[in-house]
C-alpha positions, -999 to +999 in steps of 0.1 A: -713+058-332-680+079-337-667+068-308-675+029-316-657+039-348-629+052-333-625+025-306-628-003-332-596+015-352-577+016-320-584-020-316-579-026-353-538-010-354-538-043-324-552-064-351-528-058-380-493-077-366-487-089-397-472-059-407-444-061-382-438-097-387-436-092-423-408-062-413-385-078-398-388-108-425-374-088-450-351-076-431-339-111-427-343-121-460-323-086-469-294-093-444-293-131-453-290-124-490-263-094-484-239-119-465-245-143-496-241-119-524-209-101-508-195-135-501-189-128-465-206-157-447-187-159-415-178-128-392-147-119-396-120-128-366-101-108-346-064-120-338-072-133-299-096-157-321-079-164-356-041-162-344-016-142-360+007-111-343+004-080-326+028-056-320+033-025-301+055+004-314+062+038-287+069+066-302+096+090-301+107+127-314+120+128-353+142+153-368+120+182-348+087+165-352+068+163-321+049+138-309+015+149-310-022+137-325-012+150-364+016+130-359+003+100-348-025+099-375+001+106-404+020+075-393-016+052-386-017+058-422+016+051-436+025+021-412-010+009-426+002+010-460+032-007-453+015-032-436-008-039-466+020-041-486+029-072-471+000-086-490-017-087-456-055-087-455-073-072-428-048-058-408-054-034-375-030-003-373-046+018-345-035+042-315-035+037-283-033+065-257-014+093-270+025+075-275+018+042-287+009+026-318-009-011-319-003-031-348-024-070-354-016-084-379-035-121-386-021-156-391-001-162-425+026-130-419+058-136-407+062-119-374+102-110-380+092-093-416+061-076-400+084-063-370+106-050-394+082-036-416+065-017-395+088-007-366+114+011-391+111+046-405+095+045-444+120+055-467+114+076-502+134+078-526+135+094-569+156+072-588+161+064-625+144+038-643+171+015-659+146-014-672+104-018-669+088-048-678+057-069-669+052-081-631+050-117-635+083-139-635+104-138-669+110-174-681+139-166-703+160-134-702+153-112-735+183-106-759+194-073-750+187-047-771+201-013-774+185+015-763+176+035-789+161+004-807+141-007-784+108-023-796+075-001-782+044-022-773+026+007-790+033+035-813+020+070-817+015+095-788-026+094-792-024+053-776-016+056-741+008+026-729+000+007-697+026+032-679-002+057-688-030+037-673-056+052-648-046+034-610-080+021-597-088+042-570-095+006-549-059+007-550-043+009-516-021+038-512+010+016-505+005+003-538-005+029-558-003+026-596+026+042-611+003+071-624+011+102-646+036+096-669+053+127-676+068+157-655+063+191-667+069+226-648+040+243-633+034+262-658+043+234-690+016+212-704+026+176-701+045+158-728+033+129-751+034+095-737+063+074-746+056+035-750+069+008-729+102-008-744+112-039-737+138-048-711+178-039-720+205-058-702+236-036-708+224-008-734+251+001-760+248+038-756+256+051-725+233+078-708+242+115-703+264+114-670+254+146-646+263+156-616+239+137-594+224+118-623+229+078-626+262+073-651+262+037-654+230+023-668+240-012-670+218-038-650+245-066-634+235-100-639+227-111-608+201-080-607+192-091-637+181-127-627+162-115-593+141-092-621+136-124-639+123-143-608+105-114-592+066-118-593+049-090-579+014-103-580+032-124-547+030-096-524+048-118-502+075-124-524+075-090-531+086-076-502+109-099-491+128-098-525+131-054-518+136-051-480+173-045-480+167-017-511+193+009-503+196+043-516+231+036-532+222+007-547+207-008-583+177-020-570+146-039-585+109-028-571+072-032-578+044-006-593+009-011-604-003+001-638-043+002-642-046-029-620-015-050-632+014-056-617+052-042-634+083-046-619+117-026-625+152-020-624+159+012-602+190+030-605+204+050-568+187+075-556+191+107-571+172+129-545+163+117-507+124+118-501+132+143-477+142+174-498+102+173-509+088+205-489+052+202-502+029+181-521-012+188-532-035+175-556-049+201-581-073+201-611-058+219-642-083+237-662-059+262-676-038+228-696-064+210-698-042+180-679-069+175-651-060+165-620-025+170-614-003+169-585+019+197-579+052+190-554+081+216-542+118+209-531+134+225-504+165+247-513+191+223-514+168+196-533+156+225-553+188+228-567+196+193-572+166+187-588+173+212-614+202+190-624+186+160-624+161+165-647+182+185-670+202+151-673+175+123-676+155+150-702+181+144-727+179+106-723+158+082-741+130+058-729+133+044-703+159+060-690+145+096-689+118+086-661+121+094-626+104+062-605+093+074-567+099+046-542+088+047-515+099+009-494+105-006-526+073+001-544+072+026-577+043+049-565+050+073-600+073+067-629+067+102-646+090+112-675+107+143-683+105+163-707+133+188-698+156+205-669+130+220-643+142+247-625+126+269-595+127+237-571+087+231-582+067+201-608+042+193-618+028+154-623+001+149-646-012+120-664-049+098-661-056+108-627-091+105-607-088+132-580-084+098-553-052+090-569-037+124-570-046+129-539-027+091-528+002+104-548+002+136-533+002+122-497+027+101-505+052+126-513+042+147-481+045+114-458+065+089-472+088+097-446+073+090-409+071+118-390+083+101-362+106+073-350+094+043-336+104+015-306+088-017-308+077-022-267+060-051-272+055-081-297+032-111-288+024-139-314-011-156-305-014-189-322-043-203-344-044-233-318-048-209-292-075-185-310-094-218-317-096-228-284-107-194-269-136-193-296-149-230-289-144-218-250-166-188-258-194-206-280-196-236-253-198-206-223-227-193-248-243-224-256-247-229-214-258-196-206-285-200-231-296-237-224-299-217-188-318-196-201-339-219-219-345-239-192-361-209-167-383-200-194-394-236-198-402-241-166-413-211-156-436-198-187-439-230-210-459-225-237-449-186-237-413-199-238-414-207-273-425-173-281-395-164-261-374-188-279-382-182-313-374-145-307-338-155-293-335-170-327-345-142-349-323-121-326-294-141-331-300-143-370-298-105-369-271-110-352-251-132-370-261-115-406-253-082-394-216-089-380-203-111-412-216-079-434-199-051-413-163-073-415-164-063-448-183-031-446-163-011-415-133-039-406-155-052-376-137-082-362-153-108-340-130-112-311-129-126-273-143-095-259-171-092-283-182-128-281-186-118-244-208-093-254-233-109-275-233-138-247-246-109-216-269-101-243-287-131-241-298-120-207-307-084-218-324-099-243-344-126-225-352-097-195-372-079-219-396-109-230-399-115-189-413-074-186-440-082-207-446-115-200-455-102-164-472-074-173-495-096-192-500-120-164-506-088-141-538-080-163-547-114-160-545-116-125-567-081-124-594-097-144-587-092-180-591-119-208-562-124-225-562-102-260-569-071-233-540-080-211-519-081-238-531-050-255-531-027-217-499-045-209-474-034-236-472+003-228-466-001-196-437-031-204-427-006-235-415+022-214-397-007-188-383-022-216-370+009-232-357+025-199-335-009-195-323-010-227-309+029-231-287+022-202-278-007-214-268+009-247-257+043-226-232+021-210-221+006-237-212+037-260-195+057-228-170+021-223-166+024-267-156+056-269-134+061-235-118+024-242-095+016-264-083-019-287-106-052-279-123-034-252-141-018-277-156-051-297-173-059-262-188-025-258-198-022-300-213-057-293-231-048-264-244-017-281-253-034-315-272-064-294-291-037-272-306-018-306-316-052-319-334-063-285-355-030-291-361-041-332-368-079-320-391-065-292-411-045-309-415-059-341-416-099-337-426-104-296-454-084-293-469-086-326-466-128-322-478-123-290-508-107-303-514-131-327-515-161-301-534-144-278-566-156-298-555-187-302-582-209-278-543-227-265-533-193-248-564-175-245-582-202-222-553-206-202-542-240-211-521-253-181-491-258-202-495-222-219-482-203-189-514-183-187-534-210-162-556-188-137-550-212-111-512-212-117-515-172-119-536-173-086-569-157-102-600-162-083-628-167-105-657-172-084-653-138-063-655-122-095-686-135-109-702-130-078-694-090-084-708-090-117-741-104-105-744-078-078-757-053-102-785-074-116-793-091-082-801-052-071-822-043-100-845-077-094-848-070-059 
């Protein structure tokens, strides 16, 4: 009696397929309802399919930097940033090998500007703020006011202005907010927070001329009128209007404030990027300022930075801030609060530790490491992309028909089991790619399209494994349900073999392979894992489910399973079963 019950719950975990069916339709309804509520309903293209640039850049020794791997990372990031700043979405800055530097960059970027964005060395720059306003284009040009009248947006030193404002740490680094509003010494607490004023043309009092300091503090007109015009929510417009910034010159530039856009009047640079020796993020407990980040000079900007500050402290607003520019974007405008000696600051405002940290690595790396040779440039059109993508969805659309039509005609009515679990493959598919383009950058190019088309066959191979097996327990004398049940182990294991080389292979080509190579081998990979899911959770528990339906398990000539199509010999098996009772009546 145990053993019945214990044979019947064997039979019974066979009798439950439900389960799995209803798995993998959440997981469908899951995935379909991600793509829907993140917006991303199409993959995301690469450039071979959407168009746009690539470029390659070699790189060469700096200034005594070598090129090596800490290198080469350092300037992924800030070349990355750059690139961004071009208002470019979905950009690739990657390595390849261990000299060179790939660069895509998709349709809608000019590829001169990108070239010379990205194939130049980053320049950084402290300079004095002459005039901060609001980012959006100025329809008429204020009355000028002087500057020790200016009108604040705010009063009182408990109301933080926007120049105070926390950056959003969603921010890229290339655009960093302007955070931290005042520049103490390591040891000082930060000052109060001065409002905004509002923009002066030629202020009647002149500032405190210094040694290195800016004397003149008068914005000329024509500067004047390309602030007016400027709009930095145009990234576009933006960069173009502060490529040819250079350090000797009055200069207008963009910072973001707490997710809105300022733009300002810059006067020459006061101290070269360069002199900054070191650069960290810290959290003050002992102030109370929280995070912080602390940067050092080396000697010689050490001691011009003494004399700088001394000279903007005794300015007013705006004047007394020191903007860091780094390609003509205000990272920080800090203000001072007095002369800082010892070479060392300290900039505090509403940092999260993320945007210290930004800030921080700005200072350390504004600068590439390295210098830069583009070797390469190619400019793939949309036309072209378009056509490679129909070329690869028509070379899909055939194999599959193919494929269709072998099962057809080979298996018929067990086709359709083999077709609807193509579908639910390719729905997983399809869901999964548009989610990670937003999730980890994956981009849908020539190569991977490749991939997910040999996956059709990996794919359809593993239905064919158990398909046979079944029909081998048919041909052996089983019913149906019982061939289906003794033949998935033995298909499992086949199918699960096959399918770890298949994925072996592809993870050795990802990681030894570099650029589109790698969206073939990540497709293959990510097609392999779902042939297992598909497999294991749709095929065989609808497989189970048909087999006791009286189409399949009679072995309806059109259901694939016909004994006579199979070869099974009916009579020579009846003819054993009777033996036994032939022998008891004789």
């Amino acid at each position: 009696m145990a053993a019945a019950k214990k044979g019947r719950r064997s039979s019974g975990s066979q009798g439950y397929p439900g389960r799995a069916l209803a798995v993998i339709l959440i997981a469908l309804v899951a995935l379909t309802g991600g793509i829907f509520l993140s917006n991303q309903r199409t993959p995301r293209l690469g450039i071979d399919l959407a168009g746009g640039v690539s470029i390659t850049l070699q790189a060469k020794p700096n200034q005594g930097s070598a090129v090596n791997k800490a290198n080469m990372n350092t300037a992924v990031d800030i070349i990355n940033r750059r690139v961004n700043g071009l208002g470019v979405s979905e950009a690739e800055v990657q390595t390849q090998g261990s000299k060179n530097i790939i660069v895509n960059i998709p349709k809608g970027t000019n590829a001169d500007q990108a070239e010379k964005q990205v194939g130049t060395t980053a320049q950084l720059y402290f300079r004095q703020v002459l005039a901060e306003v609001p980012g959006t284009p100025t329809k008429a040009t204020p009355t000028p006011t002087p500057s020790g009248s200016a009108t604040p947006k705010s009063t009182g030193s408990a109301t933080p202005t926007p120049t105070g404002t926390a950056k959003s740490s969603a921010t890229p680094s290339n655009t960093a907010s302007p955070q931290g509003r005042a520049v103490t010494g390591a040891l000082t607490s930060s000052v109060d927070k001065a409002p905004t004023p509002t923009p002066t043309a030629t202020p009647t009092t002149p500032a405190t001329t210094g040694t290195t300091a800016t004397a003149d503090t008068s914005i000329p007109a024509d500067l004047q009128a390309k602030l007016d015009k400027l709009d930095c929510t145009n990234r576009n417009q933006a960069a173009t209007a502060v490529e040819n910034n250079k350090a000797a010159d009055k200069v207008v530039a963009c910072g973001q404030v707490g997710g809105q856009w300022y733009k300002y009047v810059l006067g020459p640079s006061l101290i070269d990027g360069k002199k900054v020796s070191g650069a960290n993020a810290a959290f003050d407990s002992q102030q109370g300022n929280g995070w912080v980040v602390n940067l050092t000079f080396n000697s010689s900007g050490a001691k011009a930075f003494t004399t700088v500050t001394g000279n903007l402290a005794s300015q007013q607003q705006p004047y007394n801030q020191f903007a860091i520019d780094l390609d003509g974007t205000v990272q920080s405008a800090p203000r001072v609060s007095s002369a800082l000696s010892g070479g060392s600051a300290q900039i505090s405002g509403s940092f999260t530790q993320q945007s210290a940290e930004d800030l921080a690595n700005v200072l350390k790396y504004g600068s590439l490491p390295l210098a830069f040779s583009v070797q390469d440039k190619t400019t793939v059109s949309a036309a072209l992309g378009g056509e490679q993508l129909r070329g690869g969805l028509i070379a899909g659309a055939v194999g599959l028909a193919l494929v269709v039509l072998y099962m057809v005609a080979y298996y018929r009515g067990l086709s359709l089991v083999a077709l609807a679990s193509l579908v639910v493959s390719a729905m997983l598919t399809y869901t999964i790619m548009c989610l990670l383009g937003s999730a980890i950058g994956f981009a849908l190019n020539l190569p991977a399209v490749c991939g997910a088309i040999v996956a059709i066959g990996i794919t359809a191979d593993s239905f064919i494994v158990f398909f046979e097996r079944i029909r081998d327990g048919l041909r052996e004398g089983r019913s149906l349900q019982p061939a289906v049940a003794a033949g998935w182990p033995r298909a499992r294991r086949t199918i699960l073999v096959s399918d770890f080389v298949s994925f072996l292979a592809a993870a050795v080509l990802f990681v030894v392979s570099v650029g589109k190579v790698q969206g073939f081998a990540f497709t293959l990979g990510l097609t392999t894992l779902l042939d297992v899911a598909v497999v294991f959770l749709f095929t065989k528990p609808l497989m189970t489910i048909l087999a006791r339906k009286p189409f399949f398990a009679k072995g309806h000539k059109w259901s694939g399973l016909d004994p006579e199509s199979l070869g099974v010999r009916r009579a020579p098996l009846r003819s054993v079963r009777r033996k036994p009772s032939e022998t008891k009546e004789a």
